[in-house]
C-alpha positions, 0 to 999 in steps of 0.5 A: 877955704874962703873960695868954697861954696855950699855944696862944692867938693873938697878933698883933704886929710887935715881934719881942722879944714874937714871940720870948718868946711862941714859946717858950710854944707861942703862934701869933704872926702879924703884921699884915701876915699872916706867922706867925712860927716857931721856926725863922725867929725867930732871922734876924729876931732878927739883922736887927732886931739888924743894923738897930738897929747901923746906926742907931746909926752914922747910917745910915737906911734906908727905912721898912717898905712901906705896909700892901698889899691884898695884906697884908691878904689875907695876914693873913685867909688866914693867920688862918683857917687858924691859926683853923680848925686851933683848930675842926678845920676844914681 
């Protein structure tokens, strides 16, 4: 985290990190394809935040999805364009 640059391109699922690099101006993309933004980073904020209170009462729910097909062709699509936006090329 104290390596990146504004601009630069990380890829994470820990929203806390997704979070603190937003505000250095870096593109955050998760491995399952989904750019994180500004604007949406606070909803994921309160739902890890909601799902972490629930824990800690007992109650599990089901883990995340397994990584689909269609993540993975999510992630190149999103990639690409996050990489081409870089060279110029739409």
């Amino acid at each position: 985290m104290n390596h990146v640059h504004r601009r630069d391109l990380v890829v994470t699922q820990v929203i806390g990190l997704a979070s603190t690099l937003l505000l250095k101006g870096v593109f955050v993309l998760s491995p399952k394809g989904f750019l994180y933004e500004e604007k949406d980073i606070h909803t994921a904020l309160d739902m890890r935040y909601l799902s972490a209170k629930a824990r800690r009462r007992g109650i599990y729910r089901k883990g995340p999805k397994p990584y689909s097909r269609e993540d993975r062709l999510r992630f190149v699509k999103e990639l690409t364009k996050i990489l081409s936006n870089f060279e110029g090329i739409r």
